[in-house]
LOGULUM-758564 format. One record per residue: residue number from 1; z, x, y of N, C-alpha, C, O in turn. Coordinates in Angstrom, 2 decimals, decimal comma. Example, Ala and Ser with C-alpha at 12.3 -4.5 7.8 and 13.67 -1.06 7.14 Angstrom:
   resi       nzz       nxx       nyy      cazz      caxx      cayy       czz       cxx       cyy       ozz       oxx       oyy
      1      7,80     13,19     -5,69      7,80     12,30     -4,50      7,80     13,20     -3,30      8,46     14,24     -3,32
      2      7,08     12,85     -2,25      7,14     13,67     -1,06      7,87     12,90      0,03      8,04     13,41      1,14
END
This chain:
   resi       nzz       nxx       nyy      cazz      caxx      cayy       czz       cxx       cyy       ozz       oxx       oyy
      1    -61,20     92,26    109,97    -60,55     90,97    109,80    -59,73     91,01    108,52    -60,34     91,44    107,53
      2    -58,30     90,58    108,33    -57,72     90,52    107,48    -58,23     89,63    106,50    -58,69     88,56    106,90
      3    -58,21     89,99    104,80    -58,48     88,89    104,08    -57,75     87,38    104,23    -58,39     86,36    103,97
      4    -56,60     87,36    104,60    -56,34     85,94    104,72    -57,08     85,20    106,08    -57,58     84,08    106,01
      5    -57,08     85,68    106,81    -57,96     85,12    108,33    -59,28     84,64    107,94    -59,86     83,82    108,66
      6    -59,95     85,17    106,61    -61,40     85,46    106,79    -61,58     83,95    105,80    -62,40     83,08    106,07
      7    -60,45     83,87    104,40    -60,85     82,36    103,88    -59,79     81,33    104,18    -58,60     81,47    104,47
      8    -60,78     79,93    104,00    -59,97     78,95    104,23    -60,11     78,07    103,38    -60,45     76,89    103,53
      9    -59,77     78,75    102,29    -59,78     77,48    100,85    -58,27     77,29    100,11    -57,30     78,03     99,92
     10    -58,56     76,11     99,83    -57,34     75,26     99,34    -56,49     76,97     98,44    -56,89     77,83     97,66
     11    -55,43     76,72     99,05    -53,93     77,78     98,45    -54,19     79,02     99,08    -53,39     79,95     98,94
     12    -55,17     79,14     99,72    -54,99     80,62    100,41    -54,29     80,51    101,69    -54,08     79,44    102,26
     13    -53,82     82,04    102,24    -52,60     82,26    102,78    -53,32     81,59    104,36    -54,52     81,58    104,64
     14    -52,47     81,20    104,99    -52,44     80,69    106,58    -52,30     81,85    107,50    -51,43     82,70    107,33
     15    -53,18     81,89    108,48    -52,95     83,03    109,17    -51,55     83,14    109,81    -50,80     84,09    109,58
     16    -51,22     81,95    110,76    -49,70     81,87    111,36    -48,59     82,45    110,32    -47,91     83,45    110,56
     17    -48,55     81,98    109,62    -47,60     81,63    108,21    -48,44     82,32    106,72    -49,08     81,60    105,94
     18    -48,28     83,82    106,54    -48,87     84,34    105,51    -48,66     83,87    104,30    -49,38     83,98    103,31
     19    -47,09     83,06    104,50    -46,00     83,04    102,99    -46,31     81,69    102,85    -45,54     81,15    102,05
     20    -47,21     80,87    103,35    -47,23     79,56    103,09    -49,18     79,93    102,61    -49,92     80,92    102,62
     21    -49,34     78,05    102,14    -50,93     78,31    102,13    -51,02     77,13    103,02    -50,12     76,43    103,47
     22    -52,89     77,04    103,26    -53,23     76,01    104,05    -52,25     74,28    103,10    -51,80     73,38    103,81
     23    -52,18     74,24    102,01    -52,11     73,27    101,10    -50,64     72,95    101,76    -50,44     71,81    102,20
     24    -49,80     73,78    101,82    -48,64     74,06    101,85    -48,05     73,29    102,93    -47,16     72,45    102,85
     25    -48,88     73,82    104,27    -48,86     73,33    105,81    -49,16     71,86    105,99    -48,67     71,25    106,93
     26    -49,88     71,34    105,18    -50,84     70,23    105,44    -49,58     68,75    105,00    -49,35     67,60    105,37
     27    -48,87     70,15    103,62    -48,39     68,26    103,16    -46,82     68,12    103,67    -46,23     67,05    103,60
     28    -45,98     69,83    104,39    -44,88     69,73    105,10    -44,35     69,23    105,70    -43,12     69,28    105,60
     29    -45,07     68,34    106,82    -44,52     67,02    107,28    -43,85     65,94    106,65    -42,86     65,37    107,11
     30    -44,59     65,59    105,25    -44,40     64,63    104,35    -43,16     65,37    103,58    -42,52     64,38    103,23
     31    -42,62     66,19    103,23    -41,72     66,68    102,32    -40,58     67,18    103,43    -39,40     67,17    103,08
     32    -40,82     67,46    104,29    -39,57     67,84    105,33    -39,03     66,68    105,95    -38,70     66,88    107,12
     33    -38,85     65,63    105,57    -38,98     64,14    106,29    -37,23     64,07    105,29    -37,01     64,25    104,09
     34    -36,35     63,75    106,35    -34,81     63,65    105,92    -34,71     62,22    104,91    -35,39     61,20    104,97
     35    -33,58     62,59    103,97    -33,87     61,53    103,05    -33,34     60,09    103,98    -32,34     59,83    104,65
     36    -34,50     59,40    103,65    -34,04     57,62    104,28    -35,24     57,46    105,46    -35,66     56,32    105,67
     37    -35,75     58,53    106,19    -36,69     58,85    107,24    -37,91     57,83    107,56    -38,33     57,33    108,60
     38    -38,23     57,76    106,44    -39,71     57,22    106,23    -39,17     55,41    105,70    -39,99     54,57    106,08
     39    -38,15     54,92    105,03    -38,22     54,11    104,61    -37,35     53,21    106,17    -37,51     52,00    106,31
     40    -36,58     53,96    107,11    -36,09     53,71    107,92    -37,31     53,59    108,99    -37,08     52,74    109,85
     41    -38,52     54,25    109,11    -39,66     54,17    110,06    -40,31     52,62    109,49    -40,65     51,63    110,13
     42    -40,31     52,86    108,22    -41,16     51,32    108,16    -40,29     50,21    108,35    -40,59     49,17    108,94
     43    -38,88     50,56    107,67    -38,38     49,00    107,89    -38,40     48,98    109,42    -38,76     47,85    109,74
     44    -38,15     49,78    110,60    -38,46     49,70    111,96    -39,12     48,61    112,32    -38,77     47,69    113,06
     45    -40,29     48,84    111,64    -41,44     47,65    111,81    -41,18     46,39    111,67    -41,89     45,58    112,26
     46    -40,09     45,95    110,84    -39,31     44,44    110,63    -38,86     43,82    111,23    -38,65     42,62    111,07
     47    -38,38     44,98    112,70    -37,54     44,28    113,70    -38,25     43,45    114,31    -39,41     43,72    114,61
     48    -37,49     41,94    114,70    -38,12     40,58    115,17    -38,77     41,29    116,83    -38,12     41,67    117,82
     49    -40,14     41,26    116,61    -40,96     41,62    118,15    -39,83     41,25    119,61    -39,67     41,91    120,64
     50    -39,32     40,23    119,28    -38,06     40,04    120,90    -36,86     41,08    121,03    -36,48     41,56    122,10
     51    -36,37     41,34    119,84    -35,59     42,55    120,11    -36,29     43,65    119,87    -35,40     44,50    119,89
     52    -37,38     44,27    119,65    -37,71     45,51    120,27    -38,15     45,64    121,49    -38,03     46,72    122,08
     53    -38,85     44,39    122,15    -39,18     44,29    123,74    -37,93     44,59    124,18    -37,82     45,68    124,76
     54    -36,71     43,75    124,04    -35,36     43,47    124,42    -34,84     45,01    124,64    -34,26     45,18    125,71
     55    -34,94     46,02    123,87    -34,68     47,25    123,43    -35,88     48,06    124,41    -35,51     49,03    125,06
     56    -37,02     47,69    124,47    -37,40     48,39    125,72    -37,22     48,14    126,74    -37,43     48,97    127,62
     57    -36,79     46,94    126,97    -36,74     46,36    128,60    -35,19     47,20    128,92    -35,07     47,97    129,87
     58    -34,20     46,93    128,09    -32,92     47,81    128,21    -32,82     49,07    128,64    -32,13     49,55    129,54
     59    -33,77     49,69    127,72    -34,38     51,48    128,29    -34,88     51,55    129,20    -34,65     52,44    130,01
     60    -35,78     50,59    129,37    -36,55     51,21    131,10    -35,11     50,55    132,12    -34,52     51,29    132,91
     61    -34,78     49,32    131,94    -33,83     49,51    133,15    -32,91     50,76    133,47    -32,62     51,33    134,52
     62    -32,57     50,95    132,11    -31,56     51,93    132,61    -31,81     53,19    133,13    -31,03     53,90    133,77
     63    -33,42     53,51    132,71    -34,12     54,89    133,20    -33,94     54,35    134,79    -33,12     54,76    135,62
     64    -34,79     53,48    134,92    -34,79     52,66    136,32    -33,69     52,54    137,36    -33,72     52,97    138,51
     65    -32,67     51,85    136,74    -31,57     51,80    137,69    -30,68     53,01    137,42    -29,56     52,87    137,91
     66    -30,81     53,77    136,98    -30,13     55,03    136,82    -30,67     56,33    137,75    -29,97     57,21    138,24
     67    -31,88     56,19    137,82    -32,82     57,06    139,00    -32,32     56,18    140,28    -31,83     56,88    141,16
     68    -32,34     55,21    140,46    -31,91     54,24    141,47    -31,00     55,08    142,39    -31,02     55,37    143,59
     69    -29,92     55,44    140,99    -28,31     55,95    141,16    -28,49     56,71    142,02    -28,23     56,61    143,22
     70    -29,28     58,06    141,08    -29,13     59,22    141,55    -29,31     59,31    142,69    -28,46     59,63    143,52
     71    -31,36     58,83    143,04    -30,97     59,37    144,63    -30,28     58,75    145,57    -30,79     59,01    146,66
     72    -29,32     58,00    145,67    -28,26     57,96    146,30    -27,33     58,44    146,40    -26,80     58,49    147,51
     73    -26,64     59,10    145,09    -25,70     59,99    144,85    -26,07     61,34    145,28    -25,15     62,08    145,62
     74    -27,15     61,72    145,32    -27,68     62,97    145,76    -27,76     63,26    146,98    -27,77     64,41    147,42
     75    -27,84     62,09    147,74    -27,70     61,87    149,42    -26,59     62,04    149,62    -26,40     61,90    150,83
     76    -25,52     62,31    149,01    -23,65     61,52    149,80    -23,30     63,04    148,90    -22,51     63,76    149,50
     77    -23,70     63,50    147,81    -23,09     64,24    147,50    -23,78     64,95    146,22    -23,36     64,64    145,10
     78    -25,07     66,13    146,36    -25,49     66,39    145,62    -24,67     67,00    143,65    -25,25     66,91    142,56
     79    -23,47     67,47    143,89    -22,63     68,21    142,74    -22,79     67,29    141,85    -22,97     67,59    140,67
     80    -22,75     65,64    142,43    -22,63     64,31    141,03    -23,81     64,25    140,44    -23,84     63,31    139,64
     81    -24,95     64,94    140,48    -26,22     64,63    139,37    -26,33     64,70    138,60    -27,19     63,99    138,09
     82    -25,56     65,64    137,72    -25,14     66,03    136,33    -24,31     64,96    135,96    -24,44     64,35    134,90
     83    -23,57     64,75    136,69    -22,61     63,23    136,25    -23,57     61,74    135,97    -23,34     60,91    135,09
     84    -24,69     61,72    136,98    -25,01     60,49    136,48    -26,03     60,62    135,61    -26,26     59,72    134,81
     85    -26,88     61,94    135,66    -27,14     62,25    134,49    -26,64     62,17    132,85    -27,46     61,91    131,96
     86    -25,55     62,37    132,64    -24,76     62,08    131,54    -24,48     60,96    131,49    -24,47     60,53    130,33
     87    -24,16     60,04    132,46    -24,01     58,99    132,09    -25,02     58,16    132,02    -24,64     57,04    131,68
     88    -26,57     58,26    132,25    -27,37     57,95    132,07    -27,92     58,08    130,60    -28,39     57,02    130,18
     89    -27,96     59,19    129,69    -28,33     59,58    129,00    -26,77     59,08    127,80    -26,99     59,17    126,59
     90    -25,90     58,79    128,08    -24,93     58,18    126,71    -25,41     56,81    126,94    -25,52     56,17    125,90
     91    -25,80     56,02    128,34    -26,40     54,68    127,92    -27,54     54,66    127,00    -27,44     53,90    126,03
     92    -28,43     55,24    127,12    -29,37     55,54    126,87    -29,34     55,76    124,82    -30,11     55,28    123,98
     93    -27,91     56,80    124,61    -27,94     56,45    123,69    -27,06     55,82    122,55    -26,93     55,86    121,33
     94    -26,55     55,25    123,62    -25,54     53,67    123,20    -27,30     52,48    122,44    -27,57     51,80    121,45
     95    -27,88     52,87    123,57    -29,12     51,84    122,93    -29,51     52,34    121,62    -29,41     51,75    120,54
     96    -29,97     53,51    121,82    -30,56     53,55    120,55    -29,60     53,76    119,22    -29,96     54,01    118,07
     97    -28,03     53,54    119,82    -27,12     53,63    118,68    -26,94     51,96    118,11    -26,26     51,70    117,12
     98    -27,68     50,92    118,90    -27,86     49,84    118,68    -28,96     49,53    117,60    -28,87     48,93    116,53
     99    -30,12     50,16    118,27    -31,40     50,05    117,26    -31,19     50,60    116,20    -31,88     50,02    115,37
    100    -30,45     51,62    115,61    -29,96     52,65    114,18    -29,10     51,57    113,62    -29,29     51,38    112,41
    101    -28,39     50,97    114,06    -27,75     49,94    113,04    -28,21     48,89    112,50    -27,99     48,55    111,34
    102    -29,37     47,84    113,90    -29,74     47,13    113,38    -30,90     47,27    112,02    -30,99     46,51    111,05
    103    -31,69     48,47    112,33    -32,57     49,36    111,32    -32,03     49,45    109,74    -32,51     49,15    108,65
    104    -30,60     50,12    110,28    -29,67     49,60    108,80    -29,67     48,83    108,26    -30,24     48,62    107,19
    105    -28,62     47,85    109,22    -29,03     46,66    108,41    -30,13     45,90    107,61    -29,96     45,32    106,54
    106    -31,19     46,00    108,28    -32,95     45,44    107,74    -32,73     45,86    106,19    -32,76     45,19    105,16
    107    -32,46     47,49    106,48    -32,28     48,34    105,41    -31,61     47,93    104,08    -32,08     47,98    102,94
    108    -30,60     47,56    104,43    -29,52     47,26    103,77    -30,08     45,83    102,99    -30,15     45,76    101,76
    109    -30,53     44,55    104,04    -30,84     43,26    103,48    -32,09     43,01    103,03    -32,36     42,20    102,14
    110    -33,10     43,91    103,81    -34,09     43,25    102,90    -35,42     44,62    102,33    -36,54     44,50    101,82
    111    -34,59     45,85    102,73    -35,37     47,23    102,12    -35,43     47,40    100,70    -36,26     47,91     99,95
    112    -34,31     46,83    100,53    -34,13     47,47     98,06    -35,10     47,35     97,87    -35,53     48,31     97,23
    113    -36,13     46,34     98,17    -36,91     46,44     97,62    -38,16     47,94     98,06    -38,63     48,80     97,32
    114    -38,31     47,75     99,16    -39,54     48,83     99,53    -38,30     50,34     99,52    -39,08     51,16    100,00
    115    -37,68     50,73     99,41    -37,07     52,21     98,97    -37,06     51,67     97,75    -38,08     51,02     98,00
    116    -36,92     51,49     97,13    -37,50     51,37     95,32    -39,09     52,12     95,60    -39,40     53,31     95,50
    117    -39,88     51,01     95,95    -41,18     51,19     95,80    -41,50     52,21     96,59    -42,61     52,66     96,32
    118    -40,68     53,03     97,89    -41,33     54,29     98,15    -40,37     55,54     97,31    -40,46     56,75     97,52
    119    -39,65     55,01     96,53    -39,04     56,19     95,74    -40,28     56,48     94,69    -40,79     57,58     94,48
    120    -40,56     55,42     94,17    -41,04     55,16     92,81    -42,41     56,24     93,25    -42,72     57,33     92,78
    121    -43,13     55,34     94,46    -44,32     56,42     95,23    -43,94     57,74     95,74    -45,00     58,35     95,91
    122    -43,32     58,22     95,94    -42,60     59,86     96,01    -42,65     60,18     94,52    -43,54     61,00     94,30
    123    -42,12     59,89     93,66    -41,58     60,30     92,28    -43,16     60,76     91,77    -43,43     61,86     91,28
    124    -44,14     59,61     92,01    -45,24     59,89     91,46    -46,41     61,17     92,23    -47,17     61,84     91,53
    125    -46,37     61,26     93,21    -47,07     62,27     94,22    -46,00     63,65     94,23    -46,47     64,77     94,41
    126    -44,91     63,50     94,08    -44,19     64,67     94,11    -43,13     64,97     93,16    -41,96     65,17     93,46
    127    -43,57     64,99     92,14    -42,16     65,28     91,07    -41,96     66,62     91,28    -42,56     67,64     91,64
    128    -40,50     66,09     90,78    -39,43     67,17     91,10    -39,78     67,79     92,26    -39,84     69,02     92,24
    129    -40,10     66,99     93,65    -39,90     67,69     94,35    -41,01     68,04     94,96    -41,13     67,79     96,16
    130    -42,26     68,82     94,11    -43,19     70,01     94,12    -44,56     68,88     94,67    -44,10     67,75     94,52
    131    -45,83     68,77     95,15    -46,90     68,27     95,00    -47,56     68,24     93,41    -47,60     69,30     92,79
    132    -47,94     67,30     92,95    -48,40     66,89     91,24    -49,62     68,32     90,73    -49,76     68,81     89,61
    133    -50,21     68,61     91,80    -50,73     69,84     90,97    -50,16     70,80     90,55    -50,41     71,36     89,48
    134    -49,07     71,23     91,57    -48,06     72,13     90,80    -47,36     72,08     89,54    -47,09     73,01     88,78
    135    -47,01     70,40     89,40    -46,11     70,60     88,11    -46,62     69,81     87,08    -46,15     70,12     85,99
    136    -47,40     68,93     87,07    -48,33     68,32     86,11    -49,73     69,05     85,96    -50,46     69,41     86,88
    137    -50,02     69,24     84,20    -50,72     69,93     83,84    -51,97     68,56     83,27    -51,70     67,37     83,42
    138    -53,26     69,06     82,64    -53,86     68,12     82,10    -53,71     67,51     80,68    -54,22     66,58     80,07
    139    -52,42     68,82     80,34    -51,84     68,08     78,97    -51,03     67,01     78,87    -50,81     66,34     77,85
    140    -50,42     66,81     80,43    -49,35     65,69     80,71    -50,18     64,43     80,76    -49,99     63,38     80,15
    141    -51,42     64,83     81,86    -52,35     63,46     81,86    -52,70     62,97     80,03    -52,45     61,82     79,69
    142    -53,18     63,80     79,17    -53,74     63,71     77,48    -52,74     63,09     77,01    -52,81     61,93     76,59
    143    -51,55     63,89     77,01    -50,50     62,68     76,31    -50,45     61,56     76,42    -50,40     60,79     75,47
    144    -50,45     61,08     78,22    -49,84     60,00     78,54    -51,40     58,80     78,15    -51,29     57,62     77,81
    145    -52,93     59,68     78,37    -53,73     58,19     78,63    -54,82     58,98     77,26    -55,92     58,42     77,18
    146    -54,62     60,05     76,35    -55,10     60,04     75,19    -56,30     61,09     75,02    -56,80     61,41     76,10
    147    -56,81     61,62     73,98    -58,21     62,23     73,85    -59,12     61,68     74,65    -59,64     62,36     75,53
    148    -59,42     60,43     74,46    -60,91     60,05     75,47    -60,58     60,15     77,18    -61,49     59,85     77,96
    149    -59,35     60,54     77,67    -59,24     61,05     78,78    -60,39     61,76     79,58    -60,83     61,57     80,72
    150    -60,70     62,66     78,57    -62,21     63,78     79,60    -63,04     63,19     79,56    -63,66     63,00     80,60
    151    -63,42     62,64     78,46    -64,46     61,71     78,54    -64,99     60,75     79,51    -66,12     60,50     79,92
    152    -63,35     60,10     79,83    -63,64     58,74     81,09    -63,71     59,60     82,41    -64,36     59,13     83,34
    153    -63,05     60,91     82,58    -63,33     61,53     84,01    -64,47     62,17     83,89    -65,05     62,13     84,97
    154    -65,24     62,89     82,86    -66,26     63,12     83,08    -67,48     62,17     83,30    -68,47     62,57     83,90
    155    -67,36     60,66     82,70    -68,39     59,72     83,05    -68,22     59,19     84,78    -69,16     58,89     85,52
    156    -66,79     59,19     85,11    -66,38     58,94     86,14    -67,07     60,15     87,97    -67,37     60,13     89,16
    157    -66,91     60,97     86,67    -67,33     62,69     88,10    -69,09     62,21     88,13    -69,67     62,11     89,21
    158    -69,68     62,00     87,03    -70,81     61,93     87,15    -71,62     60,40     88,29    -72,52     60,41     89,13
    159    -70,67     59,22     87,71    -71,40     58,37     88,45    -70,68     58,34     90,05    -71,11     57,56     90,90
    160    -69,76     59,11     90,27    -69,38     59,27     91,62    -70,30     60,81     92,38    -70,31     61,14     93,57
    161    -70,95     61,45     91,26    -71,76     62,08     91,78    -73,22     61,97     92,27    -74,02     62,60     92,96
    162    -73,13     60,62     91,42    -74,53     59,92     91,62    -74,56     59,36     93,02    -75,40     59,34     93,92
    163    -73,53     58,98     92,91    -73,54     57,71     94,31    -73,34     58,58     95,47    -73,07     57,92     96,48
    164    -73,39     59,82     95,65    -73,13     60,43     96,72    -74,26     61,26     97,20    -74,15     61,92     98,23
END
């Protein structure tokens, strides 16, 4: 058995992916996420409940009456399926070129505030970029909250060791 196969502790290598670690894999989702991604998924959530029904009821018709199409078109003249196929699929994303704007907009009127506050929460979990163990040391924590720092995490490790 190769040494990387055999452990599975935090920073050692991934069997799939030698050049990555387990740590690496775990938080990639969260860091491969296009900028605006995540603040565009939550404002999602803002949209008034009638227009996202409105926005599904639109999609299924058109899945709906678009299958409708086909097998009829497929009866009279199989070559057009690709045709209503395509034209099925630009309605399709005419809609969701509807939902991307209105998303914007949300964005635009009432997000400043939460992309602030998920910048501000990125900035702090990932500076520069990296996950905080990588680039913050325990001299950064000493500066910022002082000598009695070890002190309060060591009283802290202990009574959370108690309680467990």
């Amino acid at each position: 058995m190769r040494p990387s196969a055999s452990r599975h502790v935090h920073g050692s290598p991934c069997r799939r992916h030698p050049s990555t670690s387990y740590h690496d894999r775990a938080i990639a989702p969260q860091t491969q996420w296009k900028p605006g991604e995540l603040e565009a998924r939550l404002v999602r959530h803002e949209l008034p409940p009638e227009t996202v029904a409105t926005l599904a009821t639109l999609r299924s018709g058109i899945e709906e009456q678009y299958g409708r199409l086909l097998e009829s078109v497929v009866k009279i003249d199989p070559t057009l399926e690709r045709t209503v196929e395509s034209a099925r699929n630009a309605a399709l994303a005419g809609a969701q070129t509807i939902e991307k704007k209105l998303v914007a907009s949300l964005k635009r009127l009432e997000g400043e505030t939460l992309v602030r506050q998920i910048a501000r929460a990125r900035a702090a979990v990932y500076p520069a970029g990296q996950p905080q163990e990588r680039v913050l040391t325990i001299a950064s924590f000493l500066i910022r909250y002082g000598p009695d720092l070890v002190d309060a995490l060591e009283q802290e490790v202990a009574r959370w060791a108690g309680a467990s």
